[in-house]
C-alpha positions as CSV (number, residue, x, y, z in Angstrom):
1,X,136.0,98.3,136.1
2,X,136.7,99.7,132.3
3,X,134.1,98.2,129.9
4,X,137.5,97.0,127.8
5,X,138.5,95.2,131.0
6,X,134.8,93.5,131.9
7,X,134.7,92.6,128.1
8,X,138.0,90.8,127.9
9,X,137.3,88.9,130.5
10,X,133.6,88.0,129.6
11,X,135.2,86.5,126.6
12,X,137.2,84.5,128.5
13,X,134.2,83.0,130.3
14,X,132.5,82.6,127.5
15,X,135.0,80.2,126.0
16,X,135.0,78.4,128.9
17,X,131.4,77.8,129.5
18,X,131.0,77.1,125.5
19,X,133.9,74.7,124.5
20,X,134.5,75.1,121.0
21,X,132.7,78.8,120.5
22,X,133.5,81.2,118.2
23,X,133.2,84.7,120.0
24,X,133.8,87.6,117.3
25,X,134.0,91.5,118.7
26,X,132.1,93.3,116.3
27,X,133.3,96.7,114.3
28,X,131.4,99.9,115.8
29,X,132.3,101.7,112.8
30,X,130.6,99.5,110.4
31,X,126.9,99.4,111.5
32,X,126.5,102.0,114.7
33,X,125.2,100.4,117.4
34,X,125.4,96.4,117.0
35,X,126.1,94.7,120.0
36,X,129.9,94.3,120.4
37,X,130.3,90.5,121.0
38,X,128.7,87.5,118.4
39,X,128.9,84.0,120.2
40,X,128.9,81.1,117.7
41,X,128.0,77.8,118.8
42,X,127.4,74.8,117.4
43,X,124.1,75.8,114.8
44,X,123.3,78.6,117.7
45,X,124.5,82.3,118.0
46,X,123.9,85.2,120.4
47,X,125.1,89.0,120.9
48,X,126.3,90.3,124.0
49,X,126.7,94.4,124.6
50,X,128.9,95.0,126.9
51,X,128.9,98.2,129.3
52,X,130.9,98.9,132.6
53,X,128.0,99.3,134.6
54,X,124.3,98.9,134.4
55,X,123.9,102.0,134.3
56,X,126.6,103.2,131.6
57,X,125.0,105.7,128.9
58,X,123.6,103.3,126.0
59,X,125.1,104.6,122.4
60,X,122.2,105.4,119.0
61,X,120.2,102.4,117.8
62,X,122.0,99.8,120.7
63,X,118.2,99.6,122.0
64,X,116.6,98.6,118.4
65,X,119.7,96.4,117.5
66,X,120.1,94.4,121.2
67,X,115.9,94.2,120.3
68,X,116.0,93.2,116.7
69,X,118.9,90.4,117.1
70,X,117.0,88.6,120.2
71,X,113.7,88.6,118.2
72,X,116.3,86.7,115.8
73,X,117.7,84.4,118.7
74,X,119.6,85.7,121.9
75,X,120.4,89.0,122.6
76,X,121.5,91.3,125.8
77,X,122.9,94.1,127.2
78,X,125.1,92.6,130.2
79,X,127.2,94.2,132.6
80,X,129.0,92.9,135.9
81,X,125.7,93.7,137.8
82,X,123.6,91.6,135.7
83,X,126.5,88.6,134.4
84,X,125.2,85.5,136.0
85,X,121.7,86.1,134.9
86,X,122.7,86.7,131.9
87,X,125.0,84.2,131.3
88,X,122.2,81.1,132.7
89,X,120.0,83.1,130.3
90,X,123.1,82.5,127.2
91,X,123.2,78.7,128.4
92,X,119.5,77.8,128.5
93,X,119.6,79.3,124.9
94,X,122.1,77.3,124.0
95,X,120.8,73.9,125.0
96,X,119.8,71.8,122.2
């Protein structure tokens, strides 16, 4: 599956788990190597990088910026391999 592909319809799922979410792709050209997806929900937020596979070639910094944003609150690399842990991962987060 293209990463496009996997990441459109992550988003998708991510609406649906998180009613009311704000899911915002993120610009690679502006800071190289943020994660690509910031999850807004209610006072809690997350970023997701998304890649094809688990073992699709990891761009410059997406190691220290998938790192620095989770020692802020939630962050991941997720692919279809590793989605559902993930995604219980996202939700226990996002409990209040």
């Amino acid at each position: 599956m293209l990463e496009s592909k996997f990441q459109a319809n992550l988003i998708k799922r991510l609406k649906k788990m998180f009613p009311g979410c704000m899911v915002m792709k993120t610009d690679p050209t502006y800071i190289q190597g943020i994660p690509d997806l910031l999850i807004l929900h209610n006072d809690k937020w997350a970023s997701l990088e998304c890649k094809k596979s688990a073992g699709a070639k990891k761009q410059p910094n997406q190691e220290y910026y998938v790192g620095r944003m989770n020692e802020m609150s939630f962050s991941r690399f997720i692919c279809p391999e590793n989605e559902e842990e993930v995604l219980n991962e996202l939700q226990q987060s996002f409990k209040p």
